[in-house]
PAMIKOL-460272 format. One record per residue (C-alpha): residue in one letter; x, y negated, z. Coordinates in pm, 1 decimal. Layout:
<nodes>
 rest        X        Y        Z
    a        X        Y        Z
...
</nodes>
This chain:
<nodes>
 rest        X        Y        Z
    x  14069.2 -16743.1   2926.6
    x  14415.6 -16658.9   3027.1
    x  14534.2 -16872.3   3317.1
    x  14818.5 -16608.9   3424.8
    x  14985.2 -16632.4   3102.9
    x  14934.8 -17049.0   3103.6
    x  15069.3 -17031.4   3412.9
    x  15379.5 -16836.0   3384.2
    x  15419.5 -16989.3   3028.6
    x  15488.8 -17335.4   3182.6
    x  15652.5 -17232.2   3481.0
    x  15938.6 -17087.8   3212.4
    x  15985.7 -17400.3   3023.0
    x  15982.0 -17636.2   3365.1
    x  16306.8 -17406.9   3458.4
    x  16473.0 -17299.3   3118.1
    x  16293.7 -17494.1   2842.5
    x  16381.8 -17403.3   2452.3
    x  16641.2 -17158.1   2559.4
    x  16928.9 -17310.1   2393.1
    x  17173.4 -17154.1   2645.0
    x  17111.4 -16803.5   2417.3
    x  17349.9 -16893.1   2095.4
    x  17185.3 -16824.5   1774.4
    x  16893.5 -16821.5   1911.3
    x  16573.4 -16930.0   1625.7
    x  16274.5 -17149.0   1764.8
    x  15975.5 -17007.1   1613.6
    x  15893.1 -17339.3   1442.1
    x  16177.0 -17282.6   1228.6
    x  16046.8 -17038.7   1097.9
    x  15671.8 -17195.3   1030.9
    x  15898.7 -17516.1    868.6
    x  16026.0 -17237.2    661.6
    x  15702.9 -17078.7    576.6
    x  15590.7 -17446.1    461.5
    x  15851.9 -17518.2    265.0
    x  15877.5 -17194.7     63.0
    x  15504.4 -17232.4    -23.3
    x  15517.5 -17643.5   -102.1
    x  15855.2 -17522.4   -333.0
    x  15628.4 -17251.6   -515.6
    x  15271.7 -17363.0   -541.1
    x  15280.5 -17768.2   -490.6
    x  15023.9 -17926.3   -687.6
    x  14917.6 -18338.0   -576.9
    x  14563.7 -18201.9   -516.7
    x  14342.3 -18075.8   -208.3
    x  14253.8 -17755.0   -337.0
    x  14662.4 -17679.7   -309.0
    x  14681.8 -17825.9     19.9
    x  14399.1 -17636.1    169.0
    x  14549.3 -17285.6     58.8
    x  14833.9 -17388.8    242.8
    x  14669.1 -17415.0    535.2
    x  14530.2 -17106.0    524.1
    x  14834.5 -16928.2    378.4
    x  15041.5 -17038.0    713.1
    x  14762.1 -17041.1    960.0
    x  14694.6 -16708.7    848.8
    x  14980.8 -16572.2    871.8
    x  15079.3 -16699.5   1185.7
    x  14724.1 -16583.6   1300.8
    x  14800.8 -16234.6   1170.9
    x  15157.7 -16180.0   1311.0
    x  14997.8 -16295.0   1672.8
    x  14742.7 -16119.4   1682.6
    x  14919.3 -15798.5   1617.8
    x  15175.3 -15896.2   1937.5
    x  14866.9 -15958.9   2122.4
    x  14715.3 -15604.7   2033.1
    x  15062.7 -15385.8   2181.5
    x  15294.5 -15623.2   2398.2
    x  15115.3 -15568.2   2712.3
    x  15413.6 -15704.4   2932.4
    x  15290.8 -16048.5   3075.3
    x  15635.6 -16139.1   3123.5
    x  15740.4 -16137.0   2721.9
    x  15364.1 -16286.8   2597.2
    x  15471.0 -16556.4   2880.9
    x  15831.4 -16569.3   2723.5
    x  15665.6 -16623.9   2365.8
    x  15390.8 -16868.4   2553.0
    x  15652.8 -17075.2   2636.7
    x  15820.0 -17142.1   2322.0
    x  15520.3 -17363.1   2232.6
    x  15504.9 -17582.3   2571.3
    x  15832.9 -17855.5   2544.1
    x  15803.4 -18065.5   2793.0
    x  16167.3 -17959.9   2975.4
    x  16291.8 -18064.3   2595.8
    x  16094.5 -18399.8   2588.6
    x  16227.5 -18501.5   2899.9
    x  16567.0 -18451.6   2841.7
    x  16558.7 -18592.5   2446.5
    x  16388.8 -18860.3   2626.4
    x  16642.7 -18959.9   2888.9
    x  16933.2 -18927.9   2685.5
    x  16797.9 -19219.8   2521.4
    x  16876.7 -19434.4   2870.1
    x  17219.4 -19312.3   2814.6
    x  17235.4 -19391.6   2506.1
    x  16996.0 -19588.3   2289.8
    x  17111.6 -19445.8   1958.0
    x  16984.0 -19132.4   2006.3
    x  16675.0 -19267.2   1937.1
    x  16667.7 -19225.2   1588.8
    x  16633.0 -18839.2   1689.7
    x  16301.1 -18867.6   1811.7
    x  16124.9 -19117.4   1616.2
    x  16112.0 -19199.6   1216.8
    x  16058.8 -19561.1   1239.3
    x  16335.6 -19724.7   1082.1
    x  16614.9 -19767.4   1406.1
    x  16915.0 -19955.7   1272.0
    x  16790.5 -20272.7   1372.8
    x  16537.6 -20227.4   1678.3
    x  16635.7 -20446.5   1989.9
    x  16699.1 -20260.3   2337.8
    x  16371.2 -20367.5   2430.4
    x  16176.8 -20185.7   2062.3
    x  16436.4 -19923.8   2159.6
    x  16278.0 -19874.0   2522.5
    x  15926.2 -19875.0   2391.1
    x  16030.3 -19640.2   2116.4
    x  16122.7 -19387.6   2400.2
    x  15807.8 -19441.4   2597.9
    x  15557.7 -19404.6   2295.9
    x  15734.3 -19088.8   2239.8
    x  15731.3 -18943.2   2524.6
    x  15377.3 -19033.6   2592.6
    x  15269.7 -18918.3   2264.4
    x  15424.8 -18591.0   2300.0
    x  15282.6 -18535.7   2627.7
    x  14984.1 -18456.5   2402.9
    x  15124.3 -18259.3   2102.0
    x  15421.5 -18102.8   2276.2
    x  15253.4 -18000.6   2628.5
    x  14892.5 -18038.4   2713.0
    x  14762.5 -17926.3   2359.4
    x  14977.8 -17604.7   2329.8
    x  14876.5 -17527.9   2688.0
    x  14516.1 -17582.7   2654.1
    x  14491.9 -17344.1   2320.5
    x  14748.8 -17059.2   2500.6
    x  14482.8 -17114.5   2822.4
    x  14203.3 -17062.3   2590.8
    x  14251.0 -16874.0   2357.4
    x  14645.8 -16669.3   2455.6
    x  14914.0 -16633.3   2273.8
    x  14720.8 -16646.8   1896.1
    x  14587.9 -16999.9   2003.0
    x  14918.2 -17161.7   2068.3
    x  15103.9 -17047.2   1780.3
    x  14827.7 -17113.5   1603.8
    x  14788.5 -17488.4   1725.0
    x  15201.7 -17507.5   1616.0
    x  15148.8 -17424.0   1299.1
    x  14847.4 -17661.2   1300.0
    x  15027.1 -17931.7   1426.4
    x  15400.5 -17837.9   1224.6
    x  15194.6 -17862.8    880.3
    x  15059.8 -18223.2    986.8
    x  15430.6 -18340.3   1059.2
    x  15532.6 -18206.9    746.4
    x  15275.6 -18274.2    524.6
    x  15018.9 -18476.4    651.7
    x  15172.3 -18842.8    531.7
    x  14988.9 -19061.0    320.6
    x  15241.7 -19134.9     42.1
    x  15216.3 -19043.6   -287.0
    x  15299.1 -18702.9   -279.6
    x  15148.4 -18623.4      7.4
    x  14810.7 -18813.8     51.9
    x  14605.3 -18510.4   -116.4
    x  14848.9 -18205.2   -104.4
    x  14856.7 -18227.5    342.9
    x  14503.6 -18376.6    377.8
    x  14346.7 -18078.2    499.4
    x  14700.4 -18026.0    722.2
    x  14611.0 -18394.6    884.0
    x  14267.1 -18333.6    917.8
    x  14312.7 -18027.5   1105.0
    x  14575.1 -18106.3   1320.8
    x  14314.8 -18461.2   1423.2
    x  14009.3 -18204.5   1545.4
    x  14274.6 -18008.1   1699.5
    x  14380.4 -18300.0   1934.1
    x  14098.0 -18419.0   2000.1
    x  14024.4 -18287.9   2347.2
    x  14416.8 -18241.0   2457.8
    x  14445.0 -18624.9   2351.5
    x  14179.8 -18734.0   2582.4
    x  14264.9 -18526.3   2882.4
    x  14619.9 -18620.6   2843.4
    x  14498.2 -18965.9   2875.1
    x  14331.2 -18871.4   3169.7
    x  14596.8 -18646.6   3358.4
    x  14847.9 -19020.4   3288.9
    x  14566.6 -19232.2   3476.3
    x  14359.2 -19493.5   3486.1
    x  14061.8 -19670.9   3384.3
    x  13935.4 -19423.0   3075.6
    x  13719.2 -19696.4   2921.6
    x  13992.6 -19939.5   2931.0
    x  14238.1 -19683.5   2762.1
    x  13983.3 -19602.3   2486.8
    x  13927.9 -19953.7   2411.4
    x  14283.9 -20018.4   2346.2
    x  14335.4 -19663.6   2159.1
    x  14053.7 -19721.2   1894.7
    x  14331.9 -19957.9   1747.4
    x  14545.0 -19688.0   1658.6
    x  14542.9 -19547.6   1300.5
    x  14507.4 -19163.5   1447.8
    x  14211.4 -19087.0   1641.2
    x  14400.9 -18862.1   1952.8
    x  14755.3 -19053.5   1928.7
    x  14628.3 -19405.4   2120.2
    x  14492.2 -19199.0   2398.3
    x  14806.0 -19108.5   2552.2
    x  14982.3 -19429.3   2442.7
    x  14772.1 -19654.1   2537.1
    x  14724.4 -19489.7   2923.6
    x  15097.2 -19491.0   2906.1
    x  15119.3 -19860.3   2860.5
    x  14823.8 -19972.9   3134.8
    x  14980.9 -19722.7   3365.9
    x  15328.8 -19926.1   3331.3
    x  15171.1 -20250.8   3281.5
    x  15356.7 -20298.1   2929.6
    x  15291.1 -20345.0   2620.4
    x  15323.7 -20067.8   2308.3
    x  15268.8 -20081.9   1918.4
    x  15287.9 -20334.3   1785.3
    x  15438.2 -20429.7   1418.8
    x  15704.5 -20115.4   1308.8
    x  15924.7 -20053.6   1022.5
    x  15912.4 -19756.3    864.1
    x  16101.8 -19689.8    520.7
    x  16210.4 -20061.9    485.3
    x  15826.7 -20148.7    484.6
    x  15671.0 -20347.3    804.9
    x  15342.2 -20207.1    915.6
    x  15110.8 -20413.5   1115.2
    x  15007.2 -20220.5   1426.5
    x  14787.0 -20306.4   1766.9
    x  14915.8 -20375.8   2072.6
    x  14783.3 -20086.7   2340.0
    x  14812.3 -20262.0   2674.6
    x  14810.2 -20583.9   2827.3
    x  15104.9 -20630.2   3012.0
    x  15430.3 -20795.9   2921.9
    x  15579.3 -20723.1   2566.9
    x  15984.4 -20685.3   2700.0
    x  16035.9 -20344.5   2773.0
    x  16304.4 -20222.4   3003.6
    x  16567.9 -19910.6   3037.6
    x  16356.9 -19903.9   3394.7
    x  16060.8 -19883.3   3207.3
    x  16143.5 -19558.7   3086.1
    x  16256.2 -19398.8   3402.3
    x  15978.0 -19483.2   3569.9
    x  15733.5 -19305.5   3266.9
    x  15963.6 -18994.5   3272.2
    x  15948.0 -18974.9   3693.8
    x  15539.6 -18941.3   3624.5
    x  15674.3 -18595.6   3489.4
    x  15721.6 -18412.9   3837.4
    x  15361.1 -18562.9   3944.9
    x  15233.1 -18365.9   3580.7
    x  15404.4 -18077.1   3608.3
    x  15251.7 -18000.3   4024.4
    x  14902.1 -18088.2   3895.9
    x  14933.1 -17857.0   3600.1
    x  15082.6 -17571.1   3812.3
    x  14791.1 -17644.3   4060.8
    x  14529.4 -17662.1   3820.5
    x  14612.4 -17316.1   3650.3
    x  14662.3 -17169.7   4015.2
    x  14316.9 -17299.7   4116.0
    x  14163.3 -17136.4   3791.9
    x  14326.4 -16782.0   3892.0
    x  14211.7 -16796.8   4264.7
    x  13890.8 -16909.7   4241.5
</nodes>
C-alpha cells in the first residue's frame, strides 16, 4: 500500500487542484480521450470483440507508461504531483459552486438536456453531481493510488474515461464500449459503497433506495446524498429530447434549493479532515 503518496496526493489537489494557474498546461485525461478517439477513428467495428481490444489497447498502455515512471521517479514529491492529477475534488467543488452563481453553468457538468430545467431540477442537478463525483472523481482514484500507487490510479482513469466515452447504450455504442462499462461498474464497486458510507447514514436505508438506479455504484453516493439532506433526487430526466423514467433516491421533499447545495458542498471540509486523518492513521500505526 502506499499511504504517503495518497496522502501527499490529496493534500496537493485540496491546495492547488488541476493546476490551471500553469498556462498550457495538458491534463493527462486529454491525452487518454485522445488515445480513445484515435483507436475508435481507426479500428471501430459495432461489435464486442472491437470494444474489448480497446480496452486493452488503452489500459495497456496507460499500464505500461506507469509502470515505467514507477520503476525510476523515485522523488515522492513528483509521483505525488502525478497522484494528484487523478484526485478532483478542489475542481468539483468549485464547478459545483459556480453553479449557485450561476445556474447556467450547469450544462457544464451534466448531459441531461438543461435548456428547460427549473431552478429547483437545476439545484438537484448540482447535488447529484457532486455527490456522484465524490465517487468517480475522489474516493475511487484515491483508493486505487492507496492500493495499488501511481499505476492504479491512472489506470482506474483510463478505466473510468473509456466508460464516459464509450460506455452508452445507443446504437453505436451498446456493443463497441460494453466491456468499457462493464469494467468501469467492478471498478466502483467498493469506492461507491464507501463513499456512501464516508456521506453518512443509515447504509441499509441508502442501499434500498440505490438498487433503483440503473448503475450498480452510482445510487450509492446519490442516494446517501439525498437522506443526508433530507431531499429528494432522480427522478424523471431528459436526455437527447427523450424523457427517461428514473427513481426517486430519498424521501424528503422534492423542491430543491440554492441552500441545498451549499449545505452538500460544506460536507466537503468534514471529507477532506477524515480523509487526511484516515491516511495519517494508516502511516503511524
Amino acid at each position: 500500500m502506499y499511504p504517503e503518496l495518497a496522502l501527499l496526493s490529496y493534500l496537493i489537489d485540496w491546495f492547488f487542484g488541476e493546476f490551471s494557474f500553469i498556462k498550457s498546461y495538458k491534463h493527462p485525461v486529454i491525452y487518454i480521450g485522445e488515445m480513445i478517439k484515435w483507436y475508435e477513428k481507426n479500428f471501430y467495428q459495432d461489435s464486442k470483440k472491437s470494444g474489448f481490444f480497446l480496452v486493452l489497447f488503452v489500459v495497456g498502455i496507460v499500464f505500461f507508461i506507469t509502470y515505467l515512471i514507477e520503476s525510476y521517479v523515485q522523488n515522492i514529491l513528483v509521483l505525488s504531483i502525478l497522484g494528484s492529477m487523478n484526485i478532483s475534488h478542489k475542481m468539483l467543488k468549485d464547478e459545483v459552486l459556480k453553479v449557485t452563481y450561476d445556474p447556467k453553468n450547469i450544462k457544464y457538468l451534466v448531459s441531461r438536456d438543461t435548456k428547460d430545467l427549473t431552478q429547483s431540477d437545476i439545484n438537484k442537478a448540482a447535488i447529484e453531481t457532486y455527490a456522484e463525483n465524490l465517487s468517480d472523481g475522489v474516493i475511487a482514484p484515491l483508493f486505487y493510488l492507496l492500493l495499488f500507487g501511481i499505476k492504479g490510479a491512472f489506470v482506474y482513469k483510463a478505466i473510468n474515461t473509456l466508460d464516459s466515452m464509450v460506455g452508452y447504450k445507443n446504437e453505436r455504442y451498446k456493443n463497441f464500449g460494453f466491456f468499457s462499462a462493464k469494467l468501469d461498474d467492478v471498478a466502483n464497486f467498493i469506492p461507491s459503497r464507501i463513499t456512501a458510507i464516508m456521506i453518512g447514514g443509515d447504509f441499509f436505508k441508502i442501499k434500498e433506495f440505490a438498487k433503483g438506479h440503473k448503475s450498480p455504484n452510482a445510487g450509492y453516493p446519490i442516494s446517501a446524498m439525498a437522506l443526508k439532506l433530507k431531499v429528494k433526487l432522480g427522478g424523471d430526466t431528459s436526455y437527447f429530447g427523450r424523457v427517461v423514467k428514473k427513481p426517486y433516491f430519498g424521501d424528503g421533499r422534492e423542491e430543491i434549493t440554492k441552500d441545498d447545495v451549499l449545505k452538500s458542498l460544506s460536507f466537503s471540509l468534514k471529507y477532506d479532515i477524515l480523509i487526511v486523518g484516515v491516511l495519517c492513521f494508516m502511516i503511524f500505526i
